[in-house]
Backbone as CSV, one residue per row, in Angstrom:
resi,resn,N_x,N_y,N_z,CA_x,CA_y,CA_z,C_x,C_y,C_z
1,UNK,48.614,84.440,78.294,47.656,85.444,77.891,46.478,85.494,78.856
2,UNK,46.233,84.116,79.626,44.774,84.265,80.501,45.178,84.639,81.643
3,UNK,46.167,85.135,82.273,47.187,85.898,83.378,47.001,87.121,82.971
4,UNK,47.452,87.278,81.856,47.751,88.885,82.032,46.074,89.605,81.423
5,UNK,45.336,88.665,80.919,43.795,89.252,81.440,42.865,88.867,82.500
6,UNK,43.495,88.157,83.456,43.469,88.083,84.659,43.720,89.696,85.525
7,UNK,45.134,89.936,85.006,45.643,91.106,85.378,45.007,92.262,85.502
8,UNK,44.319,92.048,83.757,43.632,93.612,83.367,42.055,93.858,83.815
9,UNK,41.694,92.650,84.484,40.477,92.169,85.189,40.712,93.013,86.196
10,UNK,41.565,92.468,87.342,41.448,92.726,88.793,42.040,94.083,89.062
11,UNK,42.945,94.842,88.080,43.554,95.826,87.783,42.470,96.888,87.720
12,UNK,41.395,96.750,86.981,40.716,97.429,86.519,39.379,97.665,87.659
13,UNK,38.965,96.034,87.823,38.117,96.302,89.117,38.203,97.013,90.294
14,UNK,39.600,96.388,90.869,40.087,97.310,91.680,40.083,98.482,92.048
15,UNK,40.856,99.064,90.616,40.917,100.869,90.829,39.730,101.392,90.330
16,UNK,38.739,100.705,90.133,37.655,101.508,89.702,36.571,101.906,91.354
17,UNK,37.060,100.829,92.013,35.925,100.549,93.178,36.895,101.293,94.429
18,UNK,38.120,102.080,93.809,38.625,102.597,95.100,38.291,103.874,94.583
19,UNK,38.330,104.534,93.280,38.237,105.650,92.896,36.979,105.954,92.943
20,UNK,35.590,105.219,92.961,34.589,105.307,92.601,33.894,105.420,94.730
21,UNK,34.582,104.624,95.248,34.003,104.898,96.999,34.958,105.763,97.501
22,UNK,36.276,106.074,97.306,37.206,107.052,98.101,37.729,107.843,97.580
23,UNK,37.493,108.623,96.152,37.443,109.741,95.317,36.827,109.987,94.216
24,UNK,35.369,109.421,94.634,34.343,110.001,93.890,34.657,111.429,93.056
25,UNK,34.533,111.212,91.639,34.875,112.368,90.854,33.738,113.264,90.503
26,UNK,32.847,111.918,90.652,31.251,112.445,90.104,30.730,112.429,88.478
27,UNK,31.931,111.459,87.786,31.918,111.027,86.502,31.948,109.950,86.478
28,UNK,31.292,109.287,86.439,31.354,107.796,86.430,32.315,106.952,85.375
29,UNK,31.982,107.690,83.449,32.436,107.024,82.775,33.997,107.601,82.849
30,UNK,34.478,109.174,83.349,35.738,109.097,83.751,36.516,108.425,84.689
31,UNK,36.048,107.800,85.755,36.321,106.774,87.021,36.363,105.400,85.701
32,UNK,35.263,105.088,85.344,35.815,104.375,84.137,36.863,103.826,83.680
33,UNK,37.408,105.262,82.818,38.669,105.127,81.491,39.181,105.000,82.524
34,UNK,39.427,105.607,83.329,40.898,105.557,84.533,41.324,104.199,85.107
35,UNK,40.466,103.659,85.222,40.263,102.121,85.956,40.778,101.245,84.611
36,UNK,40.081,101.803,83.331,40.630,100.706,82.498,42.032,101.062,82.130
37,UNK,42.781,102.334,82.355,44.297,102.339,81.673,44.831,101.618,83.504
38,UNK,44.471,101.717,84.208,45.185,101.384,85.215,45.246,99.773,85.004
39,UNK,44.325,98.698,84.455,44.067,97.790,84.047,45.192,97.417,83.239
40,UNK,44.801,97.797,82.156,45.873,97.945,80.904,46.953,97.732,81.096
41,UNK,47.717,98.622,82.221,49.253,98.811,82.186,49.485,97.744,83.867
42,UNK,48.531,96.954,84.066,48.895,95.842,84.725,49.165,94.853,83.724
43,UNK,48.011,94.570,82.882,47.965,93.612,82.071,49.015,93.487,80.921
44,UNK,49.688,94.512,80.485,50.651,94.147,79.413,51.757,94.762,80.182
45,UNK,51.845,94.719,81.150,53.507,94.892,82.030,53.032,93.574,81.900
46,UNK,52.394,92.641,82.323,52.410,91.088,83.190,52.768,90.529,81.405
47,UNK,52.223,90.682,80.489,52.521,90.199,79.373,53.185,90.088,78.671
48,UNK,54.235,91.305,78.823,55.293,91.907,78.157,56.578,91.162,79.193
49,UNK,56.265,90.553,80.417,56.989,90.050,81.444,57.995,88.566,81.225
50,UNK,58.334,88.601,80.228,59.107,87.408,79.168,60.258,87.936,78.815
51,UNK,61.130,86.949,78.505,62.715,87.063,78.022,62.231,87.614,76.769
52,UNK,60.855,86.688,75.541,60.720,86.932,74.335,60.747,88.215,73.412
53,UNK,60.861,89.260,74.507,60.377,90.648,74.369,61.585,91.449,74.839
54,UNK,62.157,92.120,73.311,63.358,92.781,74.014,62.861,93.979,74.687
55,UNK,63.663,95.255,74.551,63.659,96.133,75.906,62.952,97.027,75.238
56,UNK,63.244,97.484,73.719,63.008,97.846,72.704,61.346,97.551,72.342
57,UNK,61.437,96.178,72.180,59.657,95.755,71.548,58.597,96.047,72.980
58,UNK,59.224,95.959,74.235,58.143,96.842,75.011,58.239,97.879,75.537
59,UNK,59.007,98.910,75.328,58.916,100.235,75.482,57.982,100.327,74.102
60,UNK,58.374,99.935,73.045,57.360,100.503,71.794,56.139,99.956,72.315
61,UNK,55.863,98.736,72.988,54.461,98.495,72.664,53.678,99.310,74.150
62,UNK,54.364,99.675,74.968,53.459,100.448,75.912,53.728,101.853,75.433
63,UNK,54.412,102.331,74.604,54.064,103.690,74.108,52.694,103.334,73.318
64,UNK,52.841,102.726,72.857,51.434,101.972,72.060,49.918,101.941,72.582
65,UNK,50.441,101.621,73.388,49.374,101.407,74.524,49.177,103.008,75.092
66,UNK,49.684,103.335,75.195,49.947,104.768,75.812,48.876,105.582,75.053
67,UNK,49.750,105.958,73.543,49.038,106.395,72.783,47.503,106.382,72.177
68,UNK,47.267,105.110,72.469,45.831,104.280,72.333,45.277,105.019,73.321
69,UNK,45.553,105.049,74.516,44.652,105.258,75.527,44.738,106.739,75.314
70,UNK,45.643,107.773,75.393,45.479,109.241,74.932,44.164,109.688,73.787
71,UNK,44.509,108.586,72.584,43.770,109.080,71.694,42.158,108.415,72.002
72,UNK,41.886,107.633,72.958,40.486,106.807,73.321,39.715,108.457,74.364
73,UNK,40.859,108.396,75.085,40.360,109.197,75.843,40.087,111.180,75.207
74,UNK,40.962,111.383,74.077,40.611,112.326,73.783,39.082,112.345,72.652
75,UNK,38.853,111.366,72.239,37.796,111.256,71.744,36.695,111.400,72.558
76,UNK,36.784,110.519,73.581,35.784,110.156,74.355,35.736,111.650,75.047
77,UNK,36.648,112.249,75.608,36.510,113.567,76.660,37.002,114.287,76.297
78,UNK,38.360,115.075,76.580,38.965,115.984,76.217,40.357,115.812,76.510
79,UNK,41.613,115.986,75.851,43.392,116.366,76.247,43.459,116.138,77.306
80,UNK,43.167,117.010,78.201,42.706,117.301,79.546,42.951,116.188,80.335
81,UNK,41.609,115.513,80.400,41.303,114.610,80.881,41.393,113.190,80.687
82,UNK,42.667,112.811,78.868,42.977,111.671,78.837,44.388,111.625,79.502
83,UNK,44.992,113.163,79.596,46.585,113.008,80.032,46.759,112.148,81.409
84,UNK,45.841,112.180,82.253,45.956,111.449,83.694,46.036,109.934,83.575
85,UNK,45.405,109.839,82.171,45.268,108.250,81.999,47.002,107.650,81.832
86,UNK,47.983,108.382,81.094,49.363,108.336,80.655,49.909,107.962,81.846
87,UNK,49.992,109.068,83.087,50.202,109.195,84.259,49.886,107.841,85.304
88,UNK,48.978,107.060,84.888,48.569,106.192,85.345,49.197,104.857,84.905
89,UNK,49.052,104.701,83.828,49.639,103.937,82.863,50.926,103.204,83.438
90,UNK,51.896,104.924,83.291,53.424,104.810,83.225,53.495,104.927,84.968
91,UNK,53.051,104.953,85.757,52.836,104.856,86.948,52.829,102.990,87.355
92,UNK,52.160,102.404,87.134,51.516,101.426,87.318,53.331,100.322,86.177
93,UNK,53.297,100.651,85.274,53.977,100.014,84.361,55.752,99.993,84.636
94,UNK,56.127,100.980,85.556,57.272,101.388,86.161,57.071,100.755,87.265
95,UNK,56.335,100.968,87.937,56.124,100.155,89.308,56.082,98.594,89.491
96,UNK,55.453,97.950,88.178,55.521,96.702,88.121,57.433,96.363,87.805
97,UNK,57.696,96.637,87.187,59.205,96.361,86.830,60.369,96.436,87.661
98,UNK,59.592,97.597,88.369,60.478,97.713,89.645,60.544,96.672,91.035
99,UNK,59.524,96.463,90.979,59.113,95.228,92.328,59.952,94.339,91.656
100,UNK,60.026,94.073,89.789,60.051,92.503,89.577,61.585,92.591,89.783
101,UNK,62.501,93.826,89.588,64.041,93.921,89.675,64.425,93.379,91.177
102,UNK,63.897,93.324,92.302,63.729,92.907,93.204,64.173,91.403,93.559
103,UNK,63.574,90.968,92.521,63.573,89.244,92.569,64.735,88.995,91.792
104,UNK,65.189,87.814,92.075,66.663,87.034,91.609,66.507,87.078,89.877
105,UNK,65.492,86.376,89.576,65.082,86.062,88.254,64.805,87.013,87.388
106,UNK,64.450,88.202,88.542,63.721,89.707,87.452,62.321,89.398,86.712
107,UNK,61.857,88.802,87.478,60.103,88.583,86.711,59.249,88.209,88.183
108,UNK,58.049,88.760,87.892,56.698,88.098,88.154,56.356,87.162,88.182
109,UNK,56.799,87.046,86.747,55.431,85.610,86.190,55.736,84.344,86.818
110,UNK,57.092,84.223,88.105,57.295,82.722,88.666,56.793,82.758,89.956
């Protein structure tokens, strides 16, 4: 668990300080949310990154996650402007899985 908020740490720092110096939006708290779903879907790909978890219990729990962040962001802003967060998400969360198919073992976490 202190890995994969490790994850959602450097995940988050990261894309906030590339979006915020090399595509300034001019919204700060939208550079924000964006940084934190990009976070997010480091941190529970890395978590969800276990035999313990069938294929099933994490597709549901990053729709979960998904949904969370849609409905954070439509509160906070507008439809609009939480859909990119999804995009990001499932961007980031596909991409991790894919590197890990790569490896003999099929994980990260070794």
């Amino acid at each position: 668990m202190k890995k994969a908020l490790l994850y959602f740490l450097l995940g988050t720092v990261l894309s906030f300080l590339i979006n915020y110096f090399f595509y300034s939006s001019e919204n700060i708290g939208l550079d924000i949310y964006y940084a934190v779903a990009f976070g997010v879907a480091w941190g529970i790909a890395y978590y969800l990154d276990t035999p313990e978890f069938t294929l099933a219990k994490k597709m549901g729990l990053s729709f979960l996650a998904m949904g969370i962040l849609v409905l954070v962001g439509t509160l906070i802003f507008n439809l609009e402007l939480a859909i990119p967060s999804i995009l990001k998400f499932s961007t980031v969360f596909v991409a991790y899985y894919l590197i890990a198919s790569f490896r003999a073992n099929k994980t990260l976490r070794n």
